[in-house]
C-alpha positions as CSV (number, residue, x, y, z in Angstrom):
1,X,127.4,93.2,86.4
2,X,126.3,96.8,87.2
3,X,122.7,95.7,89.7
4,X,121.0,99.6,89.1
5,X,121.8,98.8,85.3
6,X,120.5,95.4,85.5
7,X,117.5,96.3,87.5
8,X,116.4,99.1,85.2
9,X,117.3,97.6,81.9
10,X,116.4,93.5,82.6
11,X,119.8,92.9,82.0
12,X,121.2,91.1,78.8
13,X,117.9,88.8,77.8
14,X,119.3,85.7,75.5
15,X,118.2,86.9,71.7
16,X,118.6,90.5,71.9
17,X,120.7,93.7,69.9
18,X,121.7,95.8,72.6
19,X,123.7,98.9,71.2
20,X,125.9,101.0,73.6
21,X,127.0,104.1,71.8
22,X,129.1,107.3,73.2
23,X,131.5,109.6,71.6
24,X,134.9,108.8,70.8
25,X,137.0,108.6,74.6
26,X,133.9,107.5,76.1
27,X,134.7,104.4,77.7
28,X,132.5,102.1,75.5
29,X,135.1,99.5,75.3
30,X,136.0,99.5,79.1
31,X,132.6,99.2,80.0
32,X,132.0,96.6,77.5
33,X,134.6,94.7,78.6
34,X,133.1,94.7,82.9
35,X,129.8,93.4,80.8
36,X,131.7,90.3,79.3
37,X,133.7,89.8,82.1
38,X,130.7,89.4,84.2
39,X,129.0,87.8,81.9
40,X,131.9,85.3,81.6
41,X,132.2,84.6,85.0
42,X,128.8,84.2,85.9
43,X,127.4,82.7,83.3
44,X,129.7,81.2,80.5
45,X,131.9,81.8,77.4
46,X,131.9,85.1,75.8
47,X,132.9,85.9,72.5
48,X,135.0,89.8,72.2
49,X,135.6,90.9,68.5
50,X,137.6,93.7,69.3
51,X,138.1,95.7,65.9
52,X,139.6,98.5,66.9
53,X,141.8,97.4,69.6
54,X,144.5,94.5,69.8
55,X,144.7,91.6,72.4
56,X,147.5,93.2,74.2
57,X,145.7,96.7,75.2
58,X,142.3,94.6,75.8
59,X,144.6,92.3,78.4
60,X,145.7,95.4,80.1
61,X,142.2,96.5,80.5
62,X,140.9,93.1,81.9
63,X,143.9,93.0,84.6
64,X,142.9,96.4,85.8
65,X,139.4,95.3,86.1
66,X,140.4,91.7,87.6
67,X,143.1,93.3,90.0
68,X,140.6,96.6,91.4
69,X,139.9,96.4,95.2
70,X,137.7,99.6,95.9
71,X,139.9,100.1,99.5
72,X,143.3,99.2,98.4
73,X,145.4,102.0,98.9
74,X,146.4,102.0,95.4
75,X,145.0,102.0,92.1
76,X,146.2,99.9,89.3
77,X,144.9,101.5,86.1
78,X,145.4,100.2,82.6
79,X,148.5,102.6,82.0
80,X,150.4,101.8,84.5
81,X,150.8,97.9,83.5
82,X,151.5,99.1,80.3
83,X,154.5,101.3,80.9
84,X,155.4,98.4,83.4
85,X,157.0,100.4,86.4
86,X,156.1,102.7,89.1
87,X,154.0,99.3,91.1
88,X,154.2,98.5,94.6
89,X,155.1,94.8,95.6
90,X,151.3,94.6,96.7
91,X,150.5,96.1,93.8
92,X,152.9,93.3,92.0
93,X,151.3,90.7,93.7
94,X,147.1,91.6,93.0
95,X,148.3,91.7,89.3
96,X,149.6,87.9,89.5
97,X,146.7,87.2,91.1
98,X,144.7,88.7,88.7
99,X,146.6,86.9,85.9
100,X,145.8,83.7,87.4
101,X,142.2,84.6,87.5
102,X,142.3,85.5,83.8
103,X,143.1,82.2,83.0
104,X,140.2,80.7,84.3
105,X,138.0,83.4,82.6
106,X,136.5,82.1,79.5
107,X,136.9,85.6,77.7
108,X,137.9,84.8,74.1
109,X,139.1,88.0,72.2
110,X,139.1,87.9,68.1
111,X,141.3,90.5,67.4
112,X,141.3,91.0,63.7
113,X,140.9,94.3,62.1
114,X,137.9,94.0,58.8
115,X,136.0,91.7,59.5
116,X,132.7,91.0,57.8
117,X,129.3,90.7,59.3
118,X,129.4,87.0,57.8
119,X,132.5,86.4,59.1
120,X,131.8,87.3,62.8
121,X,128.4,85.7,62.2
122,X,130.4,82.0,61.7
123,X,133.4,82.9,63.9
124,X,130.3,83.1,66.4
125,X,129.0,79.7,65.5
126,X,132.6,78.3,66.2
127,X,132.7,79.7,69.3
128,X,129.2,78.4,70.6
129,X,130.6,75.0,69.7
130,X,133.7,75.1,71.1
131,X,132.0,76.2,74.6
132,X,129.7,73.4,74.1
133,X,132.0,71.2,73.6
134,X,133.8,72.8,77.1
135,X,130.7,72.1,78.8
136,X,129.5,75.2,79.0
137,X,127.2,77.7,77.9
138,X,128.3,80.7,75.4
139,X,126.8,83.9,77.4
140,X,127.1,86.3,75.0
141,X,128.9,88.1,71.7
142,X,130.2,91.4,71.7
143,X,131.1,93.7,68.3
144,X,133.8,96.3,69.0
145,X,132.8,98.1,67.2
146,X,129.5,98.3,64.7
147,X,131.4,101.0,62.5
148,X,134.2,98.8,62.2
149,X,132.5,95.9,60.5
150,X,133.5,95.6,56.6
151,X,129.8,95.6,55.1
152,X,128.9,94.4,51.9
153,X,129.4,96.0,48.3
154,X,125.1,95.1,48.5
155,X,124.9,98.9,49.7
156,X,128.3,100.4,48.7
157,X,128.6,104.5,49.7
158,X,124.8,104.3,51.6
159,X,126.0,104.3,54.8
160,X,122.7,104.2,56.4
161,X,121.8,101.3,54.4
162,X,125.1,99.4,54.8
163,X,124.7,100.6,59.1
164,X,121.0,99.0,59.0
165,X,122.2,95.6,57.3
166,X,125.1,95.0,59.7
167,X,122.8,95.8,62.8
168,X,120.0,93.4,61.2
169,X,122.6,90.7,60.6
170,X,123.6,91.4,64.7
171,X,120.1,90.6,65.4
172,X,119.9,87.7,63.3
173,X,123.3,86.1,65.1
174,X,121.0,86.7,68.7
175,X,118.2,85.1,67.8
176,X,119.5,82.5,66.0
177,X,122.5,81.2,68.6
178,X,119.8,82.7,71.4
179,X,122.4,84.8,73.2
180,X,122.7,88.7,73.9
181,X,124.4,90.0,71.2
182,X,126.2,93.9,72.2
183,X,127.7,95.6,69.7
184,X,129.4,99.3,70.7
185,X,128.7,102.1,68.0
186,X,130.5,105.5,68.1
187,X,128.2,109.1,68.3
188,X,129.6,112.1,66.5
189,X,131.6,114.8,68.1
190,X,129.0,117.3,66.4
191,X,127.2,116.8,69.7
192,X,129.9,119.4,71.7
193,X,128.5,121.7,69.4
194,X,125.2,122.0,70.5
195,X,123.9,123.4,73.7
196,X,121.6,120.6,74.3
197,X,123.7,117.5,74.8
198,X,121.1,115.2,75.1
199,X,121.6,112.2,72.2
200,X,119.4,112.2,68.8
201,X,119.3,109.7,66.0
């Protein structure tokens, strides 16, 4: 949904791990969130395993997004539908609107906290069969995020290890349902410390 992004990265190819990661307050979620809805209304059902965040707060988010008009006089942000007040009629009226739209958005948010990688690895295959049975295609899965996911007692107190199996399980869900598969993953703050900002592994 961003056409620079698309253009320089080939978009989100069927069968591939992308990671997104940033530090903490980043934005990785909201921007996830533009990439499913766009991938939702362009091209199918997208699955939204949201393990930090609840269904409410992601709603919010996806009205903003559906309810921005880059030259209406005001702005609608996320914070302001959740405290409820300080809207405009007009503003009142592009939020109905954009609760309609929602509807019709084939968005579908699993919002429990713990999952497994196995468990969001079937919960997946559910969901490409229900939008199959819909009539449509499922576009992509996204993992809110990577550190989130419960791993296995395989590799219990190796993080690295227990990171690299829930990544490679991520890649085995893309290839095998043949969708994108983006999972968000959170840098460490150690980075304000250093002069050179630039990201390492």
């Amino acid at each position: 949904g961003i056409p620079s992004l698309d253009r320089a990265t080939l978009g989100m190819r069927p069968g591939e791990l992308i990671v997104v990661a940033g530090r903490p307050g980043m934005g990785k979620t909201t921007g996830a969130l533009h990439f499913a809805l766009s991938a939702s209304v362009a091209n199918g059902a997208v699955g939204f395993f949201s393990l930090e965040m609840n269904d409410v707060e992601l709603a919010e988010r996806q009205l903003a997004a559906l309810a921005y008009q880059p030259r209406a006089q005001e702005e609608i942000s996320y914070r302001a539908i959740a405290e409820g007040r300080n809207l405009s009629d007009a503003a009142l009226r592009r939020l109905y609107d954009a609760e309609y739209a929602c509807r019709k958005v084939p968005l579908w948010i699993e919002q429990q906290a713990g999952l497994t990688v196995s468990q969001i690895v079937t919960r997946s295959r559910q969901m490409k069969l229900r939008a199959e049975r819909a009539g449509m295609p499922l576009a992509a899965i996204m993992v809110d995020h990577i550190g989130l996911v419960r791993p296995s007692r395989r590799y219990a107190g190796n993080r690295v290890q227990e990171i690299s199996e829930i990544t490679g399980a991520l890649k085995g869900l893309a290839k095998d349902l043949d969708v994108p598969v983006l999972g968000l993953s959170q840098l460490s703050r150690a980075v304000e410390q250093r002069e050179d900002k630039r990201p390492q592994l």
